[in-house]
Structures are given as structure tokens and as C-alpha cells.
C-alpha positions in Angstrom: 0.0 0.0 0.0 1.7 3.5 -1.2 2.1 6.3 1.7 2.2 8.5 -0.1 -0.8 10.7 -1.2 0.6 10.3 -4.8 1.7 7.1 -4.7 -2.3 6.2 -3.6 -3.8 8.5 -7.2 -1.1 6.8 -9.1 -2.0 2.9 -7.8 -5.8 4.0 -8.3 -5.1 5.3 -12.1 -3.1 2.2 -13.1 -6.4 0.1 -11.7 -8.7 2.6 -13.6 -6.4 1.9 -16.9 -6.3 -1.8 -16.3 -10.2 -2.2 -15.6 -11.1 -0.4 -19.0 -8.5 -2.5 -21.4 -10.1 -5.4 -19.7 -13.3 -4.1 -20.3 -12.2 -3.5 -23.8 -10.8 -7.1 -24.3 -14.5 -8.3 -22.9 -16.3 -6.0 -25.3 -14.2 -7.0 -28.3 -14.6 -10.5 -27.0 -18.4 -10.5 -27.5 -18.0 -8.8 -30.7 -16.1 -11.5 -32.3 -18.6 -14.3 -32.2 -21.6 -12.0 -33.1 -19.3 -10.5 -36.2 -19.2 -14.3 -37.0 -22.9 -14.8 -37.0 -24.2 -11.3 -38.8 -21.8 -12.4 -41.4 -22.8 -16.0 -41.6 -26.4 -14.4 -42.0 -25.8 -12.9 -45.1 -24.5 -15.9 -47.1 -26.5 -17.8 -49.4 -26.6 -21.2 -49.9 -26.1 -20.7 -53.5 -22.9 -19.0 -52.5 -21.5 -22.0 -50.6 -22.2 -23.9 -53.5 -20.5 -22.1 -56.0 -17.5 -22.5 -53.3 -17.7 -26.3 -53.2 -14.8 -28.2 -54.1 -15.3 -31.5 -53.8 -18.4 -33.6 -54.7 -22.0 -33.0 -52.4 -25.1 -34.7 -52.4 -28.2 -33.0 -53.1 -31.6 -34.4 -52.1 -34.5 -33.1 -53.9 -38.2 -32.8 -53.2 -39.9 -35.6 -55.5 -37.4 -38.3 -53.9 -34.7 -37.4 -56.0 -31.2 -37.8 -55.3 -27.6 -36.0 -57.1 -24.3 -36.3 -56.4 -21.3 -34.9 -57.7 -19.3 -31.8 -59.0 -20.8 -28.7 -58.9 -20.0 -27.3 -62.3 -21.9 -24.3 -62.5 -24.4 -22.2 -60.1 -27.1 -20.3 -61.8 -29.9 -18.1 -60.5 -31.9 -20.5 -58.8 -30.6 -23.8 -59.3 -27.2 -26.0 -59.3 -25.3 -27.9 -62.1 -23.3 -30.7 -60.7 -22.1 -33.8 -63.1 -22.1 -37.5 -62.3 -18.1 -39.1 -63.2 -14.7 -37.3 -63.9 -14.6 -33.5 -64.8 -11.8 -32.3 -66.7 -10.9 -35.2 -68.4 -14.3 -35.2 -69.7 -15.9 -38.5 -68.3 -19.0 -36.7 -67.2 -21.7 -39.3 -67.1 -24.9 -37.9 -66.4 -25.7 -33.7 -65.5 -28.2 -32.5 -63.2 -29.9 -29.3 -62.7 -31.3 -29.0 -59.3 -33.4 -26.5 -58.5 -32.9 -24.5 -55.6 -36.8 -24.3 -54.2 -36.7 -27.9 -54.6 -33.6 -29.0 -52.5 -34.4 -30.6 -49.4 -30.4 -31.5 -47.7 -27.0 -31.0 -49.7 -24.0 -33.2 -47.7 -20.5 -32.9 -48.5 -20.4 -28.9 -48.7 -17.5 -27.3 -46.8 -17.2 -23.8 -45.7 -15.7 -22.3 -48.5 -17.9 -19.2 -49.6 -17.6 -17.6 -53.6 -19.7 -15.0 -54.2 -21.0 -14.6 -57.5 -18.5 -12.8 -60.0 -18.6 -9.8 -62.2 -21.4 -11.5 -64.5 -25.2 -12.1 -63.3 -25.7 -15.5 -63.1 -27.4 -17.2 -66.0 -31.1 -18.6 -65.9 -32.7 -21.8 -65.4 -34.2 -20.7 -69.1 -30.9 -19.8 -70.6 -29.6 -23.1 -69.6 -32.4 -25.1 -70.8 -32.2 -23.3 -74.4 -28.6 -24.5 -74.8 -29.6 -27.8 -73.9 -33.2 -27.4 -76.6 -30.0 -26.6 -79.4 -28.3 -29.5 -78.5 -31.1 -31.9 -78.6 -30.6 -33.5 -75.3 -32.6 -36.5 -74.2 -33.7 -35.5 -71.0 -35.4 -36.9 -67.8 -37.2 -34.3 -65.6 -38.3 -35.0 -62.0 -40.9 -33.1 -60.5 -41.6 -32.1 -57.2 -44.0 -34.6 -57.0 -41.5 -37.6 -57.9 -43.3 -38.0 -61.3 -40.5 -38.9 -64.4 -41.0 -37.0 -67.5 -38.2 -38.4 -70.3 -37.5 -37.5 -73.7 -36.3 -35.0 -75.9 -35.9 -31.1 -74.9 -37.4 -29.7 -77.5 -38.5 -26.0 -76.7 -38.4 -23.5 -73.9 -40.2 -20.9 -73.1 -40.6 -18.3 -70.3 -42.0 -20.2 -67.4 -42.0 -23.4 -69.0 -40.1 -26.6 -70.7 -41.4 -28.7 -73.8 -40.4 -32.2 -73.7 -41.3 -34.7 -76.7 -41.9 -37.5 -75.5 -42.6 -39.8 -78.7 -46.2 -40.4 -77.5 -48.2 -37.2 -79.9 -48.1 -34.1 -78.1 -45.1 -33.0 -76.5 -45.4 -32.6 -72.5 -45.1 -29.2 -70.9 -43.4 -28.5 -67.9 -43.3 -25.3 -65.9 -40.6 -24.7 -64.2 -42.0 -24.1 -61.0 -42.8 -27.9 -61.0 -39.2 -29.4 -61.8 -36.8 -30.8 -59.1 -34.0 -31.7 -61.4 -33.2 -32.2 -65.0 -30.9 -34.9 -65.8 -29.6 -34.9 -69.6 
């Protein structure tokens, strides 16, 4: 204990300092972990995916099931390919739809935002695979199978010839995934 008058300001000041960095270190403490969720808050799932880097699962309303590489994330909906990617193995694609994705597995942490260019539609994507003429099976919420050719895309919906007269139409609000 100081004996001085002096010595007693001077030991009461150091406490005063040392109480408000540890009150400091407590603050900044808290702030950390709620930093951590407000940011966590703002990611999309679509966003992780982009960021995946090794195969995930994806389990779809309709009973469907996907896994594999994601290849490509569009507005609203996932590309990810069955087999070897690169060397060009790629069995089987799927589209899965966002709004109809019930669990993805196998997704790390890794966050990539979208880039510089808007991500492209579930209609763009479907046009590209109308001019390639892709044989095509189309799950729908419901778990019903609609296979055959893509033959036409429109707005809100997909045109599927199926061999059988009249080509069946599919909006898009109804599929879980295409598989081509």
C-alpha cells in the first residue's frame, strides 16, 4: 500500500487503466462471435455452393437424389455432373433447383460470391440444352419422371417430346431436377 498521497492517485489510475483494457478485451470478446454470425447471415446457400470443391449430395423434393461436381451455379438452381470432370468422363448432369432441395451433404465452408457477371437462368440453360437436342429426364416435385427430348423453352416453361403425340409441358416451377 503506497504512503504516499501520490503514490495512492497513481496505484488507483493504473487500476482505472487496467479495468477499462479489460473491459475493452471483454467487449471486443463478444463482438467477435456476433461479427461471426451477422456475417454467416448474409451468405446464401447458392454462395457455398458455388464455393464447393469437392463432390455433395443433393436431395431433392420428389425423392430425388444428385451427387457430384458442382459445375456451375445459376440463378436459382445448381449444375453438378455424375463421373470425372476435366478429363471429360462426365456421365450424367443435373440441374437441381434451388426451391426444390431438401439436404445438400459434403459442402465445406468455402464461400464464392457470385463474379462480375449475373448468373445465367434456369431458361438460358435449358435453351442450350433445346440446341443440343438432349434427351432429358425431368423429376418433379411430385416424384413424377418425365423423359424424352428437350425440345423448346419458353418463359416459365419446358417442352419435352416425349414420342407419345403431343409433347409434354413442364413449368418450371414444377421441376426438381433435370438430368440430360
Amino acid at each position: 500500500m503506497p504512503d504516499r498521497p501520490d503514490d495512492l492517485v497513481a496505484a488507483l489510475e493504473a487500476d482505472l487503466v487496467a479495468l477499462a483494457a479489460a473491459d475493452l478485451d471483454l467487449e471486443r470478446d463478444a463482438e467477435v462471435p456476433e461479427r461471426t454470425r451477422i456475417e454467416r447471415a448474409s451468405i446464401a446457400l447458392l454462395d457455398r455452393l458455388r464455393g464447393a470443391r469437392r463432390p455433395v449430395e443433393l436431395t431433392t423434393l420428389g425423392g430425388g437424389r444428385c451427387v457430384g461436381r458442382v459445375l456451375e451455379v445459376g440463378d436459382g438452381w445448381v449444375l453438378v455432373a455424375d463421373g470425372t470432370v476435366g478429363v471429360r468422363t462426365v456421365t450424367a448432369e443435373h440441374v437441381v433447383a434451388l426451391g426444390a432441395m431438401l439436404a445438400v451433404r459434403g459442402l465445406g465452408r468455402a464461400v464464392l460470391a457470385q463474379g462480375p457477371r449475373p448468373a445465367r437462368s434456369l431458361p438460358s440453360l435449358m435453351r442450350a440444352w433445346c440446341r443440343d437436342r438432349s434427351e432429358v429426364s425431368v423429376r418433379l416435385v411430385d416424384g413424377t419422371i418425365v423423359s424424352g427430348l428437350a425440345s423448346a423453352t419458353y418463359a416459365d416453361h419446358l417442352e419435352i417430346s416425349t414420342g407419345a403425340g403431343a409433347p409434354t409441358i413442364v413449368p418450371f416451377a414444377a421441376i426438381a431436377t433435370v438430368t440430360r
